[in-house]
Structure formats: C-alpha cells, structure tokens
N, C-alpha and C positions, 0 to 999 in steps of 0.2 A: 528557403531560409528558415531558420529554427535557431531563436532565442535560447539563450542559457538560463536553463530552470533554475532561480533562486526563491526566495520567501514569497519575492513579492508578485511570481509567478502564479498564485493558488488562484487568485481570483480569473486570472486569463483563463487559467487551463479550467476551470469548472464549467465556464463560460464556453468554450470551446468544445467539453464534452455536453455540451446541450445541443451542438448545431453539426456537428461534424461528426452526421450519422448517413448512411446512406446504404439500407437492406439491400441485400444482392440475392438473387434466383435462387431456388435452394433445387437438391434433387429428389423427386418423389416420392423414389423408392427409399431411399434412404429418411426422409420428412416419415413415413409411413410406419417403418420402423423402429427409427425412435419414437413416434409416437406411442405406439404398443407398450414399449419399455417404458415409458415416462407414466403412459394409463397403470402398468399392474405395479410400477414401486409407489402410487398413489394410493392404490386399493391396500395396498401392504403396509403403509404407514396406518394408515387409513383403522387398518384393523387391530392396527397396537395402540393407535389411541384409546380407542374403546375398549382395550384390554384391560390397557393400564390405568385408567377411572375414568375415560371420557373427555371430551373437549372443552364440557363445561364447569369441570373439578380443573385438570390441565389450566383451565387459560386464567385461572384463578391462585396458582402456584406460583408465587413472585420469587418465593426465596426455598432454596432445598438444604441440608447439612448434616454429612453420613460421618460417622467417627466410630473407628474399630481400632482392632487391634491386629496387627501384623506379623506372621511366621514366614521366615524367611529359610529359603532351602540351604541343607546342608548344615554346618555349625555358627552360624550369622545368629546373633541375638534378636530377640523379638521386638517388637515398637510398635508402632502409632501411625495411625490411618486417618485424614481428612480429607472430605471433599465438601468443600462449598459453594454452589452455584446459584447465581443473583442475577432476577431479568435485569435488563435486557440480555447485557451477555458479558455477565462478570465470574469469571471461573477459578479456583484455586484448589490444588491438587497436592498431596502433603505426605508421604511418608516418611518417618523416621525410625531409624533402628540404632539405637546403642549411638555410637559418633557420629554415623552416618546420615544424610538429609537429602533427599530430593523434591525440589518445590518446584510445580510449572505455575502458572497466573497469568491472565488477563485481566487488567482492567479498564477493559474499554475505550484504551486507547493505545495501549501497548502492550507485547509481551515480555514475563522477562521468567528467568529458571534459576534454580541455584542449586548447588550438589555441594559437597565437603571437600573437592579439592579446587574451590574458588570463592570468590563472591559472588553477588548477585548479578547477574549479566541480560540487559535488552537482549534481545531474541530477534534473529534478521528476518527477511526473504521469506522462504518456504518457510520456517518453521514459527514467523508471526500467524502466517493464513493457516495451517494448520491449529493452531492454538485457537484462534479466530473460529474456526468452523466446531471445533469441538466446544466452545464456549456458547456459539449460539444454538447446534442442538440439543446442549445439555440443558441451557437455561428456555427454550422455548417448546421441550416436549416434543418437536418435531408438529409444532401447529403452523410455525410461519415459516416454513422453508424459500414461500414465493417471496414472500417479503424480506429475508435474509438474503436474495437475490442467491440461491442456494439450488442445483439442479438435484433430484433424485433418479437413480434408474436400475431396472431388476435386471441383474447378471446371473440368475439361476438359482438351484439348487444345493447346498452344501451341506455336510456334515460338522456339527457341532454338539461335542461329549454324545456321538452316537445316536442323535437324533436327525432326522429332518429338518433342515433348517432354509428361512429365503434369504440372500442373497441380495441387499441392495446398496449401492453404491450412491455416496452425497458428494457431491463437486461445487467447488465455488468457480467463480468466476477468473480467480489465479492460479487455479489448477491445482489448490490444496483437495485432497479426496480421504475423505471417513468410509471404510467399508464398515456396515451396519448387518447384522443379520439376527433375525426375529424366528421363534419356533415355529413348526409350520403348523402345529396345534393349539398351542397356546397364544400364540401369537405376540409375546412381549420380546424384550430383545436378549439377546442370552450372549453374543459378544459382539466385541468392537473392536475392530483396528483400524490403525495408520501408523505411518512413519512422523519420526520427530527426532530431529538432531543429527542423522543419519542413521536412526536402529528403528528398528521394529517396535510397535510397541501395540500389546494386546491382552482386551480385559473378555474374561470369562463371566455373566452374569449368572446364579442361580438362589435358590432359596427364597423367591418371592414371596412376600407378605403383606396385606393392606397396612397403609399408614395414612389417616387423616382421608382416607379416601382413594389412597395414590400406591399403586403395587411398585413396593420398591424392595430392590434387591437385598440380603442379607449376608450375599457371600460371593466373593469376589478374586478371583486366580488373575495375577496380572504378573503380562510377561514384557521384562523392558530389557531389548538386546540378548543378553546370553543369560540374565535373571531371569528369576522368580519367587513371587510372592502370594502367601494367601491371607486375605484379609474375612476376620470377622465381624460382620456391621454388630454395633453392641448397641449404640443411639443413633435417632432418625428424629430431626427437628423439619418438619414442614411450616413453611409463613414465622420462621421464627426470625427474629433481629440478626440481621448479618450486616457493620457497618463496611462503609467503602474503603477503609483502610485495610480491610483482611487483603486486598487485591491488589494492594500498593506493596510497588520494593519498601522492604523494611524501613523503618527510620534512620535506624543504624548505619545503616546501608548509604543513605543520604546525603547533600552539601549543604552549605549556603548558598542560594543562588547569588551567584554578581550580577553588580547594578544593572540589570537588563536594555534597560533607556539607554548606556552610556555602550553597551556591549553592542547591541542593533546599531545605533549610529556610528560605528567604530566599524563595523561591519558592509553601514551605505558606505561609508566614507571612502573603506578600500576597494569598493568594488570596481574603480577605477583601474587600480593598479591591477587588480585581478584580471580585466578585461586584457591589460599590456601584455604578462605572463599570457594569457591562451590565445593572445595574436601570435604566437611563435609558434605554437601546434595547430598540425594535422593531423587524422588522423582516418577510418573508417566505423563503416555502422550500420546493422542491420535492425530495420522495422518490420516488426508485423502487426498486422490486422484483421481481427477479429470478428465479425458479425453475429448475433446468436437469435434463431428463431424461439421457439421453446427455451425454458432456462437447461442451457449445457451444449445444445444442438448445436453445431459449426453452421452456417448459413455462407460464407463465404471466409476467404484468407487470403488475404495479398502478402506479402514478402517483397520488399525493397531495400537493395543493396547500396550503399553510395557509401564515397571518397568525400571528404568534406575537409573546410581550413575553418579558423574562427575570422571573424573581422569585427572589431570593435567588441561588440557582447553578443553580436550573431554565427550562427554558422552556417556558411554556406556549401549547400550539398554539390555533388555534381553525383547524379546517378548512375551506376555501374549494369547494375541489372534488376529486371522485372520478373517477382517470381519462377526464380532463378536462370530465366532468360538475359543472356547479353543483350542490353540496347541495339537496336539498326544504327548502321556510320550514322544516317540522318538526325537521330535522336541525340545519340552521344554528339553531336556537333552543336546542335543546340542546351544541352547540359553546360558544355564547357562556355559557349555565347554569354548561357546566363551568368556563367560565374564571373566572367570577363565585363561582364554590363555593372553587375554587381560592387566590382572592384574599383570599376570608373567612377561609379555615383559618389562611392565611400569617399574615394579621393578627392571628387568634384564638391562635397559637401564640405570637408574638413577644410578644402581650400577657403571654402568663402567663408566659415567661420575664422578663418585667421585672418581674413580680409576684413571680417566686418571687428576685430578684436583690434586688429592693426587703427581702422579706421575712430573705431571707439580713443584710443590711447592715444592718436593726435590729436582729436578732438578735445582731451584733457579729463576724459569721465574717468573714475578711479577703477585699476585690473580688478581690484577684488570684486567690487559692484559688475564689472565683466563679468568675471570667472564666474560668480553666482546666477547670470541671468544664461551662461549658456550650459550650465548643469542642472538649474533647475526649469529652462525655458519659461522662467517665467513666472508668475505667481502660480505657487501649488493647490489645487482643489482637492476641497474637504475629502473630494470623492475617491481621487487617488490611492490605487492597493499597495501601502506600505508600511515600513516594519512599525511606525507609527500605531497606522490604522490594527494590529495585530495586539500591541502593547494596550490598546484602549480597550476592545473587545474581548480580548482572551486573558484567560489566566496560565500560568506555568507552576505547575504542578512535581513531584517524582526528581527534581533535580539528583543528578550524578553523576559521577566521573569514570569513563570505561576505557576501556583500549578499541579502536576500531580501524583496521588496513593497520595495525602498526602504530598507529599516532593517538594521543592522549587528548582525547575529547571531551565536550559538556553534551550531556544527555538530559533533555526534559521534554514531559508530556503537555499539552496545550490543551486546552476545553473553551468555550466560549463561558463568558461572567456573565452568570442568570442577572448581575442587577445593573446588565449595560443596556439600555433601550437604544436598538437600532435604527441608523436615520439611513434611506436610500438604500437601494438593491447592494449595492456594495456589502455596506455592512453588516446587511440582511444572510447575504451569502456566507463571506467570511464569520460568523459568528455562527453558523451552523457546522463549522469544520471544528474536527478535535485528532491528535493525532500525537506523532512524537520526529525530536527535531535533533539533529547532532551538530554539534560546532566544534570548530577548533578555532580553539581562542585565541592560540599565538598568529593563525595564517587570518584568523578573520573572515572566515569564510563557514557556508550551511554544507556541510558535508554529508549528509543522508536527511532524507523527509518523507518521512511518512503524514499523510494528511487523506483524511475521508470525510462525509459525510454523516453526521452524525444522526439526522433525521433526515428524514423527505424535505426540499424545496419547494412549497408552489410561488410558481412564480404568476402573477395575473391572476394570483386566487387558485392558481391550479389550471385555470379554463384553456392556457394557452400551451404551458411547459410545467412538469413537474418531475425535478430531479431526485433523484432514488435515492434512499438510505444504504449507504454503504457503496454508492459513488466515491473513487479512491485515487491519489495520487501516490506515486512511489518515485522517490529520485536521490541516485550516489550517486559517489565523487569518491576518486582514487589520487594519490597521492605521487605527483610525476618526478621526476629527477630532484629531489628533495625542494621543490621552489614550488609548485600549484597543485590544485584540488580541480582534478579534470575529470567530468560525468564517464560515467560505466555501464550505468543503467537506469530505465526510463521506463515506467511502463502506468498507464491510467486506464481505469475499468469504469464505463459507464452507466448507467441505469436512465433512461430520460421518457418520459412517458406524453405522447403532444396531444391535447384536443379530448382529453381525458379519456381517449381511445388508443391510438395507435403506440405498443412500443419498444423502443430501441435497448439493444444490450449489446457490448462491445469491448474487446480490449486492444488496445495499441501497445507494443512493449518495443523497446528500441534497446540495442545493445552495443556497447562501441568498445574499441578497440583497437590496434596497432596505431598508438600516436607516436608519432615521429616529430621532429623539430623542423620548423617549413619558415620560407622568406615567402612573402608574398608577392614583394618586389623584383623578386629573382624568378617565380613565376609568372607572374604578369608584369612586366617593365610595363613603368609611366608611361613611354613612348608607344605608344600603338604601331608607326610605321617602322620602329625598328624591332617589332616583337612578331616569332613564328608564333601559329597557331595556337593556344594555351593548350600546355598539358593539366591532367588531373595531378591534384595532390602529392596523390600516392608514389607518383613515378618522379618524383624529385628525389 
C-alpha cells in the first residue's frame, strides 16, 4: 500500500527516510576499488585546495563576483560576463551580448534559466541537481563535498590546452555529475564540464592570479552546445556584498501571490474529489532502491515491478516482478490475496461508516456535525502535518506563473520564517524544509514538489538520529484525460546518520506509467463466492 504523495506527505516521508534504511553486503573487490578512486580524487582535491590559498583562506570566502567582458565567435557582438557565488550555495551565471541573454541561478531553493526567446522558467529534474551541484562546488571551494552529501572519484588522465591534466568526477546522490579536472602541476582547476538542458556545457580555466588570497581565474573559453565564448575577467570582488535577490527570478518576472490560506484550503477541501477521479485509474510502476557505502558507491539495488489501482487515496500494489525476476505462482497468489483483503477492508469500513452516519441521522444529530467528525475523525491536533501547519512555519517566496505538461500553473519557493519558534518534532522538522511547489489552481491540486532539507536534523540532540543536509523529496503529477493530476514520478534521497556513528545513504526513485481506466468492482465483485480468482490491474 502506498499513499498519494501530497503537501501534507513531507512530514511522513522525512520520517520514513530516517527508519527505512537497511545496508545490504557489498562486494570486496569492488568496496576495494572504489576505495582507491575515492582515496586519490581526495588527495587531488586535497591538492587544489592548497593551490588555490588553502583551507583556512577557502573556508573564510562567503561571497565570490567575477565581471568581464565577453567576445563571441564569429560576427555576434560582444557583452558582459557575471558570475556570482554566495555560501552556502547561491549561484548566478550571466552572459549578455547585444539582445541576447543567458542566465542560469540557484537560489537555494530552486533553479530557474532565462535566454531571449522566453521568460524566465523553474528548471526541472536533471537540470535542478545539476545546477544544484555546480552551485555547491562553486560556493564551497570543494572543502565540503561530504557534507554536500557529494561523491568524488579519479577517472584518469587527460589532456587539457595540451597539458597533463587529473581527471575527476563529482556525483550527487540524483546522479547529477561535474567532471572537474585540475593540472597535474599546478594543480588548480583548468576546466569543467557537465551537461544542462540537453547540451554540453564547458568552461576552460586559465590566467591565474592571487586575489585577497584566493588564485582566481582571469580568462575564461566557455563552450555552451554548438557556441562559444571568451571571457575576460576585468573585476574580482572577494567577501564583497552580494544581496539574496541577485539569485531570485527577477521581479518583473514575478505575481502577486493569491490568498494562500484560502488556496491550501480549497486545495484540502478538494482532495476528496481528487481521491473519486484516481479510484477510476490503474495503472504500473517501477521502484528502485538504492544503498551507498562510501559517498557514490552502490552497496546494493533492488528493482520492483508492480501493477497497482488506487483506492480511496491509496494505492494498492500487486507485484509483478523482483529485480527483474517474475514472482513464483505462490507469490503472485499472495500479491493478488492481498489486493483482494485490501479491497474487502475498504468496503467493510465504508459500510460501517454509512451505518454509523445512517445511525447518527435517525438518532436526529445534524449531517453536517456528521460529515465533519468523519473527515476530520475528530478533534484535530496541533501536531498534525497540514497545509495549516506549512502556512504558520514557512514563507512563500519567488511567486510565478509558468507552463508545465501543458497546463498553466502557480510556481513558488518555500523556506522556513526565522521568527516562527517551533513547538514539537513536527514543527521542528517541517520548518527545517525549503524547496519549490507547483499548483494548478483551476484542478486544485500539488502538481510537482520539490522539498529538501535545508540543514542537519538532530533529532534527541543528535545522540539518537541525525538527518543530513540535503535529504530530499521529489514528486509529479501528469495531467490524464483532461479530468486529474496522476503521479509520474517519485523519488527521495536519504542521508540519516544513528548513534552518532553509523551511516545510512540511499535513494528510492519510483516511476509510473501505462494508466488505464479500471472498475474496481468489475475486478473484485462485492460477492466473494460469485468471483474467480482476482486478476491484476493490468489485464482488465
């Protein structure tokens, strides 16, 4: 059984990435291995710090801001070069030539790009962690990669502008990857790639010069796609004023957010009806799962295939296959049992709430006083994770209006309100998440969520559990036969450290797929002795 991830999901699932870890065998040769890799891109980083001023200048560099000028190949006019990067990990990336504009940014809670034939636009999937990982090594000098839950590893030898050069490779834990490579003499970094957007994108470092202490670059060949550009560093501002609006989508850009209070409530209210809608789909869904000894190292991977239907605001799996094994008859027969037990309870409960509703309303107690005590069970505690508790805690930030699958949504970022004093682990947790949220206001529904961990958890002081920085939830929704907002993709990455020893790192990523229109009725008949065996889902 697996609940439909909405808002008031954050608290479960954070809670749930704290307990549902369990390291699996790793293999030696392989452990041995990567180890080597993992020792010489330490000694490699290791050596560029101390090129580039040291750890003890580095860990002292809050704010960085490179401004040149920009020659563009061919007959393209020349422009303007920015880069500004602010710990923890605020990035903004800026050229301009003549009409033309290309801007990447993070600000620490989202990414978002803009070029000259659009507006400003959130940044999805792969190219948020990418932004993400370029953001954190730029603004952390490459001192806290552990801490950025960030793997490194040496892939060799290469050539760069005719020199010797290492070779190492930065992975996060989404599988966004920075190939980094450092001279094998000098040892600072002379270029850098990754992919973003679908193109290629790669910068050429050279013309080092101390600044304030810190060898920073003066000249810069950057290759985006089938471009290129050479930039000449003209000013270098270290620890200078960089406010947190350089990192924000533009003003301009901007809305007024709507009544929020009145939008979240509008939002519980329909979740009802949104539950009706996705009792009509089935669909499939593949999960995988992750283990990581060392940051990057696989430790183990399960893969689990299932056929699943909704029921009420669950969904019930029936599993197909086990890394990428078909179930034995015996298994699959119990698969389908449970879905069949499943379906009875659903039925057997709703009965006696209409029984005890019926009973209410001869007795003369008024439906609405009903209807109320069986949606809300009752009087609500404070403690409860809801869109409430979200509204008191957090702020909303970056409001905007974008296209996403097609449909015209509200886009804003969320941070916890420094002047909200937390009462209970609840709100101790949720006010530690910051992230970015999308709506569609006409269906009333959360249609993409982004949400992580913006610092470390301890929880018991730390002594017991202590949740990682950059612990993350990621959850869409796709847009079905023009009537509901039905999940696509799932995936949450863990960091949880127990007994201030032992710790865990993982990802679980689910992906769904092939929904069909399903009777539940028409597969399980009410009557047990007039119904064959159940079949799955799928085969309706």
């Amino acid at each position: 059984m697996h609940q439909v991830p909405t808002k008031h999901a954050l608290l479960a699932g954070a809670i749930f990435l704290t307990v549902a870890i369990a390291a699996a065998p790793s293999v030696r040769a392989q452990e041995k291995a990567a180890t080597n890799s993992y020792s010489e891109a330490a000694r490699i980083i290791s050596q560029n710090v101390k090129a580039t001023g040291g750890s003890h200048v580095l860990s002292r560099v809050r704010t960085l801001s490179l401004q040149g000028t920009v020659a563009a190949a061919g007959d393209a006019p020349s422009g303007s070069f920015t880069l500004d990067v602010k710990s923890p990990d605020r990035y903004y990336f800026e050229l301009s030539l003549g009409s033309r504009r290309f801007i990447e940014a993070y600000n620490g809670k989202s990414a978002w790009h803009l070029d000259s034939s659009s507006s400003p636009a959130t940044m999805l999937g792969p190219d948020t962690q990418e932004m993400l990982v370029e953001a954190q090594i730029a603004s952390s000098h490459l001192l806290n990669l552990k801490k950025d839950a960030l793997a490194a590893s040496f892939l060799g030898h290469a050539q760069v502008q005719d020199k010797d050069a290492l070779h190492v490779q930065i992975a996060s834990p989404f599988g966004a990857t920075h190939d980094l490579f450092f001279d094998a003499a000098s040892h600072l970094l002379v270029k850098d790639s990754a992919s973003l957007d679908g193109a290629a994108v790669e910068i050429v470092y050279s013309n080092y010069s101390p600044e304030n202490g810190v060898q920073v670059p003066h000249h810069l060949s950057i290759l985006r796609g089938a471009e290129s550009f050479d930039v000449t560093i003209s000013s270098v501002s270290v620890n200078g004023p960089i406010g947190e609006r350089i990192f924000d989508v533009p003003i301009r850009s901007q809305i007024k957010l709507p009544d929020l209070k009145a939008l979240f409530k509008e939002i519980d209210a329909n979740q009802k009806a949104v539950d009706e809608l996705r009792h009509r789909y089935a669909g499939a869904k593949v999960e995988e799962e992750f283990q990581y000894g060392s940051p990057g190292q696989v430790k183990s991977h399960k893969t689990t295939e299932s056929n699943f239907f909704y029921l009420d605001s669950d969904e019930i799996d029936i599993v197909q296959k086990r890394d990428g094994k078909p179930l034995p008859d015996a298994e699959a027969k119990v698969e389908n049992d449970n879905a069949r037990k499943r379906v009875d309870e659903f039925r057997k409960r709703k009965a006696e709430e209409e029984a005890e509703k019926a009973k209410d309303k001869a007795a003369g107690k008024d439906a609405k006083d009903v209807g109320q005590d069986s949606d809300n069970g009752g009087d609500k505690d404070d403690s409860d994770v809801g869109i409430e508790m979200f509204l008191r805690i957090d702020e909303f930030v970056n409001p905007r209006r974008e296209r996403f699958r097609g449909q015209d949504v509200l886009v804003f970022d969320f941070e916890a309100n420094p002047e909200h004093k937390p009462h209970g682990l609840a709100e101790r947790i949720v006010q530690k998440l910051a992230g970015t949220i999308w709506i569609d206001e006409k269906a009333h529904d959360v249609v993409r969520l982004e949400a992580f961990f913006a610092r470390d958890e301890k929880l018991l002081g730390g002594l017991l559990i202590t949740i990682d920085r950059g612990t993350a939830y990621i959850f869409e929704q796709q847009y079905f036969d023009n009537e509901v907002w039905l999940p696509t993709y799932e995936e949450a990455y863990y960091g949880v450290r127990l007994f201030m020893i032992k710790g865990f790192r993982g990802t679980d990523a689910t992906r769904y797929s092939n929904y069909s229109k399903f009777d539940v009725d028409a597969a399980y008949p009410p009557a047990p002795a007039a119904s064959p065996r159940a079949s799955s889902p799928q085969s309706q």
